[in-house]
C-alpha positions as CSV (number, residue, x, y, z in Angstrom):
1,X,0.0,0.0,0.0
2,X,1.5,3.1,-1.0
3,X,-1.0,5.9,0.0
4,X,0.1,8.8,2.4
5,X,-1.6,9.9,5.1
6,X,-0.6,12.1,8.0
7,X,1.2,10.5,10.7
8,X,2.9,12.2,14.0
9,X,3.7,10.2,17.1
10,X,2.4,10.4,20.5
11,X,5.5,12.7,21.2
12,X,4.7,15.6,18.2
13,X,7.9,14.4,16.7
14,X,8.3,12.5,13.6
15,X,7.5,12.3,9.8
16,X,4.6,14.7,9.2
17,X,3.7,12.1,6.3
18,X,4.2,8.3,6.5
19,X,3.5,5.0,3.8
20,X,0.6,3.1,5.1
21,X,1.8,-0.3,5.4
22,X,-0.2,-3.1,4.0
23,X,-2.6,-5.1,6.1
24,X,-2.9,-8.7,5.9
25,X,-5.6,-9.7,7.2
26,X,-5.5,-13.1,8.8
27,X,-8.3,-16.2,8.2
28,X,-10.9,-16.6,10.4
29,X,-14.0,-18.5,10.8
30,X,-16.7,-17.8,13.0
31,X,-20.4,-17.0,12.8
32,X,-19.7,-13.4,11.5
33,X,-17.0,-14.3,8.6
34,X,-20.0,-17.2,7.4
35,X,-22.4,-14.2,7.5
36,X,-20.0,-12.0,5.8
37,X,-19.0,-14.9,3.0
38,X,-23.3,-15.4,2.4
39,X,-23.7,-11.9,2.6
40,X,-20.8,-11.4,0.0
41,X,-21.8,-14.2,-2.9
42,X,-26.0,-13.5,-2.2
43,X,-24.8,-9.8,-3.3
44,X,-22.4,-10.4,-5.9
45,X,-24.1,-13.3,-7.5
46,X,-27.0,-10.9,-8.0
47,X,-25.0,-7.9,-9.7
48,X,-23.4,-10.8,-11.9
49,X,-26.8,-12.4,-12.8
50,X,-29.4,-10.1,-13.2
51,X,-27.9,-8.6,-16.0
52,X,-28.4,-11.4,-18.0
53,X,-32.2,-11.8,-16.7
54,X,-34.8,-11.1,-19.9
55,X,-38.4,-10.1,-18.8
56,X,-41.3,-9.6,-21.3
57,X,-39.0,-9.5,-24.0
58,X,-36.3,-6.8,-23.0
59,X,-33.3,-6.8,-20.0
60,X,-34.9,-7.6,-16.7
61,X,-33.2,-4.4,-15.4
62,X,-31.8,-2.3,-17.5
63,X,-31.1,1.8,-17.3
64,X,-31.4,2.9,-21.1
65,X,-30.2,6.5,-20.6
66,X,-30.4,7.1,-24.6
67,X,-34.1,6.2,-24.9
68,X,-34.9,7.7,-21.4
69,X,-36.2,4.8,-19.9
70,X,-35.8,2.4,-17.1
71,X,-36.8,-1.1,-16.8
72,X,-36.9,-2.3,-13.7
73,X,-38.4,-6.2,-14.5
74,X,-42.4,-5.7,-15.5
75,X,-41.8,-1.5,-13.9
76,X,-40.5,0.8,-16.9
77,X,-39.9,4.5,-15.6
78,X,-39.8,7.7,-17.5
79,X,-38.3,11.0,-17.1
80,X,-41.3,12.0,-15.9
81,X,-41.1,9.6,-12.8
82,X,-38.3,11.4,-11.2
83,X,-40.8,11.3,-8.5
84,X,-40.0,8.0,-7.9
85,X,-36.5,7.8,-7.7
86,X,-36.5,10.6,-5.2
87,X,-38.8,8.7,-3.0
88,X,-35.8,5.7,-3.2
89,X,-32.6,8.1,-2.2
90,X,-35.4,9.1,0.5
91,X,-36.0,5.3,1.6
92,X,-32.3,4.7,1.4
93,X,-31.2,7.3,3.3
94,X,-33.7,6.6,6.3
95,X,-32.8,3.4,6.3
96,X,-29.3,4.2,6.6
97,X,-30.2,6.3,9.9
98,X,-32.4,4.0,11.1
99,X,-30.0,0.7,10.9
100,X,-27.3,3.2,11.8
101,X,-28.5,4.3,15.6
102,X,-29.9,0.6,15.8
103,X,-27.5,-1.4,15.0
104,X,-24.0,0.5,13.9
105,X,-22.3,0.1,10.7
106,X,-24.0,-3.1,9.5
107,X,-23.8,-1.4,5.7
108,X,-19.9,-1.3,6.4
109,X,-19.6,-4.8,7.4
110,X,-21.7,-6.6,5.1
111,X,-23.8,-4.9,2.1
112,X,-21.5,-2.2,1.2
113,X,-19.7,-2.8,-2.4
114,X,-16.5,-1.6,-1.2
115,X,-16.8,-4.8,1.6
116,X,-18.0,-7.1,-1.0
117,X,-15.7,-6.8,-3.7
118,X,-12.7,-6.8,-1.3
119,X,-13.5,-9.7,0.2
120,X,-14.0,-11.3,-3.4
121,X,-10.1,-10.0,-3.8
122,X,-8.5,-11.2,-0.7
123,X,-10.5,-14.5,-1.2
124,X,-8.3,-14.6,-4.6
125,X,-5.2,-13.2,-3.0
126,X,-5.7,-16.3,-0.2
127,X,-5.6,-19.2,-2.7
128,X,-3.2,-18.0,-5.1
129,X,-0.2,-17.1,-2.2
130,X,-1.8,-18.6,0.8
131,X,-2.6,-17.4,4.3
132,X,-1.4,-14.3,5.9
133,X,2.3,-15.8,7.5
134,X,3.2,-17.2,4.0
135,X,1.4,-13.7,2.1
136,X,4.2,-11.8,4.3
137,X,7.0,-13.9,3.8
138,X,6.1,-14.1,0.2
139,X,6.4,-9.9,0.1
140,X,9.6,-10.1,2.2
141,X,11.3,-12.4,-0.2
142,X,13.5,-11.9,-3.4
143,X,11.7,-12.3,-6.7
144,X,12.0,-15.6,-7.5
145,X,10.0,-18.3,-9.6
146,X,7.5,-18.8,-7.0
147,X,7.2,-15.3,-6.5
148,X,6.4,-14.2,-10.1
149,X,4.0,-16.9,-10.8
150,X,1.9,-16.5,-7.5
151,X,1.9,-12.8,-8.1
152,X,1.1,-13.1,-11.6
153,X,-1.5,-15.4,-10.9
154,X,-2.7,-13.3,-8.4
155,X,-3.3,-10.3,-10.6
156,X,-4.3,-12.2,-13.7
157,X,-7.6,-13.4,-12.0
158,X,-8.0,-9.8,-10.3
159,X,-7.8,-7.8,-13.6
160,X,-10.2,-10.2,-14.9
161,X,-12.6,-10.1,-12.8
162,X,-12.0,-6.5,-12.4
163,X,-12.5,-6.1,-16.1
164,X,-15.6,-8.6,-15.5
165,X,-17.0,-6.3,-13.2
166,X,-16.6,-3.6,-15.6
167,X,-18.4,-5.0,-18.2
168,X,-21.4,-6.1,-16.3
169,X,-21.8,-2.7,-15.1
170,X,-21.8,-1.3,-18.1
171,X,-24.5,-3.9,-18.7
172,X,-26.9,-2.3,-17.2
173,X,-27.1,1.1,-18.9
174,X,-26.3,-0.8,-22.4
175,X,-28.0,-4.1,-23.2
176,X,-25.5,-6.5,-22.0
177,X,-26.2,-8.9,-24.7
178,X,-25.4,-7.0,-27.5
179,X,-23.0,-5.5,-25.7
180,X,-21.3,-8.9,-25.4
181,X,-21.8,-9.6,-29.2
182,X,-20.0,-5.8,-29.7
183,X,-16.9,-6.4,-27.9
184,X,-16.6,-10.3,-29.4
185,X,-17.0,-8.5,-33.0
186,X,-14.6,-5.3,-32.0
187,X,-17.7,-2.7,-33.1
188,X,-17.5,-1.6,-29.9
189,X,-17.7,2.2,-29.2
190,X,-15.8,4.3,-27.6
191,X,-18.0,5.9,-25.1
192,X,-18.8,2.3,-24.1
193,X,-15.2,0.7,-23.9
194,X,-14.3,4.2,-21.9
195,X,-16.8,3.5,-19.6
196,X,-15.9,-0.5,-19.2
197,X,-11.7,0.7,-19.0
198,X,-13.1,3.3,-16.5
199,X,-14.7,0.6,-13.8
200,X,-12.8,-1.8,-14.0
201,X,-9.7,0.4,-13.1
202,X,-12.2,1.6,-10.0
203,X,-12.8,-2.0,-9.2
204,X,-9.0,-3.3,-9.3
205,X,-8.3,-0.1,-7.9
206,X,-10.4,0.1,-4.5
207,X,-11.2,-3.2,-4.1
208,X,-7.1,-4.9,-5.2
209,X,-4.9,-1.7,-4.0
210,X,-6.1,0.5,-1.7
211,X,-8.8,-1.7,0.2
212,X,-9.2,-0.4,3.7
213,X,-8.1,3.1,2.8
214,X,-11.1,4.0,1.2
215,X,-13.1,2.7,4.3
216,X,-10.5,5.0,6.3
217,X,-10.1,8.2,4.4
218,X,-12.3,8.4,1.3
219,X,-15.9,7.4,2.7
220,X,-17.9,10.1,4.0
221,X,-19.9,7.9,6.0
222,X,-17.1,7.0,8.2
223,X,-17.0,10.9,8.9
224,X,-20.6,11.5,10.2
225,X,-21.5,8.5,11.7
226,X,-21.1,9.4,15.0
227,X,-23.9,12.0,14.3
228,X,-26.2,8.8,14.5
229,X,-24.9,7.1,17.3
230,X,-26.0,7.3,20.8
231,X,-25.5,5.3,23.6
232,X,-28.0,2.9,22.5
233,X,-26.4,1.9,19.5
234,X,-25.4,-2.0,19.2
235,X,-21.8,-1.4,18.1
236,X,-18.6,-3.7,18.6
237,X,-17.1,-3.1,22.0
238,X,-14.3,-4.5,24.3
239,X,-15.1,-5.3,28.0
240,X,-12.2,-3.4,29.8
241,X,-13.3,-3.9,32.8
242,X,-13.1,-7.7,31.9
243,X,-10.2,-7.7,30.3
244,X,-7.5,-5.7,31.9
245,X,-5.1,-6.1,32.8
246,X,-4.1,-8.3,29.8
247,X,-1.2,-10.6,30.0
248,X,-0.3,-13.9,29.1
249,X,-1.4,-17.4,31.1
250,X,-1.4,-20.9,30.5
251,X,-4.7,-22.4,29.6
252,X,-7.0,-23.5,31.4
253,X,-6.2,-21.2,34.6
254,X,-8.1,-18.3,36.4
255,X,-7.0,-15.0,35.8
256,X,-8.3,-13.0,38.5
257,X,-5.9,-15.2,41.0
258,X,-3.1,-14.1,38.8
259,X,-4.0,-10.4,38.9
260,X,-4.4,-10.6,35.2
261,X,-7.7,-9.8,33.1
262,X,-9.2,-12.5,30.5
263,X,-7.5,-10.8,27.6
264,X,-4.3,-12.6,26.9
265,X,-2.8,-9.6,24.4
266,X,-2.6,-12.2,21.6
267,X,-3.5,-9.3,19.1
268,X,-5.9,-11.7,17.0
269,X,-7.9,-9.3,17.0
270,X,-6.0,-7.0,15.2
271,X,-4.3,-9.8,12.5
272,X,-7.9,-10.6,11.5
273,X,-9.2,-6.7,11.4
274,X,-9.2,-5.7,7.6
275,X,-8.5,-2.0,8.4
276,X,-6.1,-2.7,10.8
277,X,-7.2,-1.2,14.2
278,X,-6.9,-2.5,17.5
279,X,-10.5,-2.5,19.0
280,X,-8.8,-2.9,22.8
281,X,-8.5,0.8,22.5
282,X,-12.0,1.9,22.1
283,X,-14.6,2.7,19.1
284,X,-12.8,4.3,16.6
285,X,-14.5,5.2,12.9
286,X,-11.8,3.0,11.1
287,X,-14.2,-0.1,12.4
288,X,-16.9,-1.1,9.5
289,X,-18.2,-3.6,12.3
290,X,-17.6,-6.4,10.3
291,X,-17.1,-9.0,13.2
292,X,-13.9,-10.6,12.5
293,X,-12.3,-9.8,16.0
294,X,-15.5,-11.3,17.7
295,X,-14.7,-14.4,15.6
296,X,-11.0,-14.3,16.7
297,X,-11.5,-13.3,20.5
298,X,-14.3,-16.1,21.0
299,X,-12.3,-18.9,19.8
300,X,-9.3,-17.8,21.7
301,X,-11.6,-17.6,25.2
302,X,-13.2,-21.2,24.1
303,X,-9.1,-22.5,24.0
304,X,-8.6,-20.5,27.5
305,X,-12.0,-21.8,29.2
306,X,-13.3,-18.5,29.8
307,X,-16.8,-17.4,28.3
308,X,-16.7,-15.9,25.2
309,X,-17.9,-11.7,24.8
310,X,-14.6,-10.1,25.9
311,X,-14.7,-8.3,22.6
312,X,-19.3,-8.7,21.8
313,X,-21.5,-6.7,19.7
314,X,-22.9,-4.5,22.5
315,X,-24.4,-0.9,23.8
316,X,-22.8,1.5,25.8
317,X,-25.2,1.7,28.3
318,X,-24.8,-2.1,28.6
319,X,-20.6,-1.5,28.9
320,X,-21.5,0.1,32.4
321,X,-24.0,-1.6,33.9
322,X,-27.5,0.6,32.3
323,X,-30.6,-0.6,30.9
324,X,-30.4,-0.4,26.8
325,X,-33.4,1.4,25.5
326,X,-33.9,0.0,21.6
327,X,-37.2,2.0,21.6
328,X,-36.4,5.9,21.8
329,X,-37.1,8.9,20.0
330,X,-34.7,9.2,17.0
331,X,-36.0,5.4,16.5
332,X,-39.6,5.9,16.7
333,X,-39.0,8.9,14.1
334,X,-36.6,7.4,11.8
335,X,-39.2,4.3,11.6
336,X,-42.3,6.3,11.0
337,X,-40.4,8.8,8.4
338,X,-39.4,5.4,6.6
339,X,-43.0,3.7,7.2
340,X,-44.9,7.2,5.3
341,X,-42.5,7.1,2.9
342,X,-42.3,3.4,1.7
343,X,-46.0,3.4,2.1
344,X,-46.2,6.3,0.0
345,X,-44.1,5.2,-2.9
346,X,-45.7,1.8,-2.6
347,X,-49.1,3.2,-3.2
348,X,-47.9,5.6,-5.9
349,X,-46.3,2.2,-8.4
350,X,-50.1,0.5,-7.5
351,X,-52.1,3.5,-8.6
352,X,-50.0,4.9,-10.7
353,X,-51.5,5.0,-14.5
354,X,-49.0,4.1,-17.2
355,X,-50.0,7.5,-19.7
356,X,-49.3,10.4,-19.7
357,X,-50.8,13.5,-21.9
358,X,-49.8,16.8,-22.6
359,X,-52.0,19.2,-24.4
360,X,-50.8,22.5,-26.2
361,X,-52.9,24.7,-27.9
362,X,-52.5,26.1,-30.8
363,X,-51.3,29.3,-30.7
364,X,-51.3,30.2,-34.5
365,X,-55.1,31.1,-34.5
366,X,-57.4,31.7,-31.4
367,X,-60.5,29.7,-33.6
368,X,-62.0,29.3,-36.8
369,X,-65.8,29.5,-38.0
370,X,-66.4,26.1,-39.8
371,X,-69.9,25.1,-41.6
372,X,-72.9,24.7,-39.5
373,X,-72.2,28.0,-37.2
374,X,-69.4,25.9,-35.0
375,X,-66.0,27.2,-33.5
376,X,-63.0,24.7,-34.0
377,X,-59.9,24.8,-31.9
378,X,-56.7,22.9,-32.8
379,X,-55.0,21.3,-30.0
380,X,-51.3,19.0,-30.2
381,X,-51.9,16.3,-28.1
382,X,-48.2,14.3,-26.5
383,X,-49.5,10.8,-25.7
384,X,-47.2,8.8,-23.9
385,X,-47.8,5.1,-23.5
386,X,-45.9,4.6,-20.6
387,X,-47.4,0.6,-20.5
388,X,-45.2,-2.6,-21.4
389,X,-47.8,-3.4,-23.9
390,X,-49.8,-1.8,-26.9
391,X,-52.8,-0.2,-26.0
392,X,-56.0,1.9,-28.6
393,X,-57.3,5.1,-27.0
394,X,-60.0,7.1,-27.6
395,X,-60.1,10.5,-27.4
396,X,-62.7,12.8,-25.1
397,X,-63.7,15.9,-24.4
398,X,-66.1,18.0,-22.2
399,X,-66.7,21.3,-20.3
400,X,-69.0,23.0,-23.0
401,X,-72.4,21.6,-23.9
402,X,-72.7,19.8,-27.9
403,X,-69.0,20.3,-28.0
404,X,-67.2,17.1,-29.9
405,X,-64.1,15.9,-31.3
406,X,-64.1,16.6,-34.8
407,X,-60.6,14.7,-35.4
408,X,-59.2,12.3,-34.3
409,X,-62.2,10.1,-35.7
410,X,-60.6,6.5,-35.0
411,X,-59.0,5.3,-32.0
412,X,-56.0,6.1,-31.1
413,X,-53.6,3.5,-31.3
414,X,-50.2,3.7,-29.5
415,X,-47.3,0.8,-28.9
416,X,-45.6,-0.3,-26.2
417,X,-43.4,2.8,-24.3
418,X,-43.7,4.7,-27.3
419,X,-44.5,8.8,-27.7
420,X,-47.1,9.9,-30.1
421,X,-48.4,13.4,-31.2
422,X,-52.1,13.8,-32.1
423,X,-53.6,16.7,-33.4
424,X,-56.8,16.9,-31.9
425,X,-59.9,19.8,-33.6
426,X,-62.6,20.3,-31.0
427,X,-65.7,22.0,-32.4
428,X,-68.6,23.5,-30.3
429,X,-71.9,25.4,-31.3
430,X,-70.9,29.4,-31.3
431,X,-73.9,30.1,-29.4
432,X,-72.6,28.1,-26.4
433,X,-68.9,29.7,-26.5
434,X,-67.7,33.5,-26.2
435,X,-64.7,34.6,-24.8
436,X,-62.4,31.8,-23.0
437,X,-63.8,29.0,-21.5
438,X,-62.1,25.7,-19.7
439,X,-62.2,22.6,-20.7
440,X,-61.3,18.8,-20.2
441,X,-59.6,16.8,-22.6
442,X,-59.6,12.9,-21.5
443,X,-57.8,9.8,-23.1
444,X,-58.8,6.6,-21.7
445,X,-57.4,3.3,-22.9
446,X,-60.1,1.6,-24.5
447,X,-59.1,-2.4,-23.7
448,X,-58.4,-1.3,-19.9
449,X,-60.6,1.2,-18.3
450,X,-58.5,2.2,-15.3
451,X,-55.9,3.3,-17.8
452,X,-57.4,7.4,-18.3
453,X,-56.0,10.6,-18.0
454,X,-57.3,13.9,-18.3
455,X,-55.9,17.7,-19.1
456,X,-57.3,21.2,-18.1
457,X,-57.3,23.2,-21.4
458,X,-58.6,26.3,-23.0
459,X,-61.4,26.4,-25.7
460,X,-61.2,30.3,-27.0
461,X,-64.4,31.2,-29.5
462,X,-65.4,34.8,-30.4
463,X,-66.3,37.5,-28.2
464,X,-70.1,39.2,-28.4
């Protein structure tokens, strides 16, 4: 690891800047490593294989940014549903606070991409140089035969998945079958291959090189997320009072006789922490809460016969001896913010009606006289079949007595997420219209009644 970072000893002497030395994280199983490994492959096998999902005939989920649309299984949105994806960054970020001041950093530790995808890399790391005494020695060493082929192995396997990963992603914005059949052919485009080159260097780059330094310096969460914690929160503690005074013991004898604490300063802890910090020394925003020393520290207290939880998943208030209150204000506002929110958005997709219209009068000519002592007004109609199928509409109007459509005659027929302009001529008897009056201009879907929408407009005739 080669990134900087600002470094000056207990003492206010030293190098104002100092290398970050590579962590190698040590192996560890445990409950929380099995969650993380599920947690890892449930999300990564998804990003891999819903790309390649086709629903009613088109990319289960695909973000077509040329043709403004997004397809989202049997859900395609529109520009015009920006609604909807506010309500989501909405959702997301409650549930961020909520799970937050619950529960800590559980994003960190388990659903965050940055976690994923490094654990994906150290996985490959793990089997092509082995475990963490034989990764260091391998570093330490002269480049030799073994060397070159383990680290060329190595990063082989990472720049292909990393290009992999690129390609996927890229997948969902572009079809990711054609796109497959593009780059096989070499009629590629640029934009397309730039933005392929692009995340797969972000991939290799955050997830192969600098790992726990984006957790450490380039997240923003790590920054404010002690905004959201109270003393409440379920974080990842170490029982002081417990554990000190550490020093070493044989197993299987009492430390309290000894004058000694349960913790036996065997710094598992910190091998198996993939940033690197030392939880002994309190809560400290490097920790993602990803569980790894609770792993370590309960297997070591199973080996020295004392209970396991010297380093638990606990509360503050519980550290010192205090009830812990999971229902409290913040909670009981995050949950209901997220409750009328979800609710909300869910309602909106059920009742939402897949057209849209947009009426503009013609502004050329206020009216015209045609036969039979009627006024005509000229209207362009936008209708927007925002449905996955074809639909035939009929066209309606009302708001002045005897008025009608004079064209369209025939239904309206409209495919499948398609645009189409209409110009609509409304007539009414010039008895019944002076001046401006306001009317209602209505297309209803006529196979499927629920789908109907309706526009204000304005019918102008002649003044008396």
């Amino acid at each position: 690891m080669k990134p900087a970072l600002a470094a000056v000893d207990d003492a206010g002497e030293g190098a104002f800047y100092a290398a970050a030395e590579k962590i190698y994280p040590r192996e560890i199983d445990g409950r929380f490593a099995r969650m993380r490994k599920v947690a890892a492959i449930a999300l990564l096998g998804l990003f891999y294989s819903v790309a390649w999902l086709q629903w009613q005939g088109h990319q289960a989920l695909l973000f077509d940014l040329p043709a403004r649309k997004f397809h989202i299984f049997g859900l395609t949105l529109w520009p015009q549903d920006f609604l909807y994806l506010a309500l989501l960054l909405i959702i997301a970020a409650l549930s961020l606070f909520f799970f937050t001041a619950l529960a800590g950093r559980l994003w960190c530790g388990y659903a965050c991409p940055q976690t994923a995808w490094t654990e994906l890399f150290i996985w490959i790391e793990q089997w092509t140089e082995g475990d963490r005494s034989r990764r260091m020695k391998l570093d330490r060493g002269p480049w030799n035969l073994e060397k070159i082929t383990r680290k060329g192995v190595k990063q082989l396997l990472w720049v292909t998945l990393a290009v992999y990963t690129g390609f996927t992603f890229v997948g969902y914005f572009t079809p990711i079958r054609s796109l497959g059949g593009q780059l096989l052919s070499g009629s590629v485009g640029a934009w397309a291959l730039f933005w392929i080159f692009l995340y797969s260097l972000a991939t290799y780059g955050n997830a192969g090189f600098l790992r726990e330094q984006v957790c450490k310096y380039m997240c923003p969460y790590a920054r404010f997320q002690s905004a959201m914690f109270d003393k409440d929160t379920l974080i990842i503690s170490y029982d002081e009072a417990r554990g000190e005074p550490r020093g070493a013991r044989r197993r299987g004898t009492a430390a309290r006789p000894q004058g000694l604490g349960d913790c036996i300063d065997c710094t598992l802890c910190v091998q198996v922490c993939p940033t690197g910090i030392d939880i002994r020394r309190g809560l400290q925003y490097e920790c993602i809460a990803c569980g790894a020393c609770i792993d370590a520290c309960d297997g070591v207290m199973d080996k020295m016969g004392s209970p396991r939880g010297l380093i638990r998943y606990t509360t503050e208030q519980a550290l010192h001896g205090r009830q812990t209150h999971i229902i409290r204000p913040r909670m009981i506002v995050y949950a209901a913010l997220l409750t009328v929110v979800a609710g909300f958005l869910v309602y909106s997709l059920f009742t939402r009606t897949p057209l849209i219209l947009d009426v503009i009068r013609d502004r050329n000519a206020l009216y015209r006289e045609v036969h039979g002592d009627r006024i005509e007004n000229i209207y362009s109609l936008k209708v927007i079949n925002l449905d996955n199928a074809p639909h035939t509409y009929r066209l309606l109007a009302g708001g002045i007595d005897q008025m009608q459509v004079a064209t369209p005659t025939e239904p309206i027929q409209i495919p499948a997420g398609t645009v189409s302009t209409v110009i609509a001529r409304l007539e009414a008897p010039a008895a019944a219209v002076s001046g401006v009056h306001q009317i209602t201009i209505t297309v209803a879907a006529l196979d499927n009644p629920a789908i109907s929408v309706s526009e204000k407009a304005r019918f102008i005739g002649p003044r008396t």
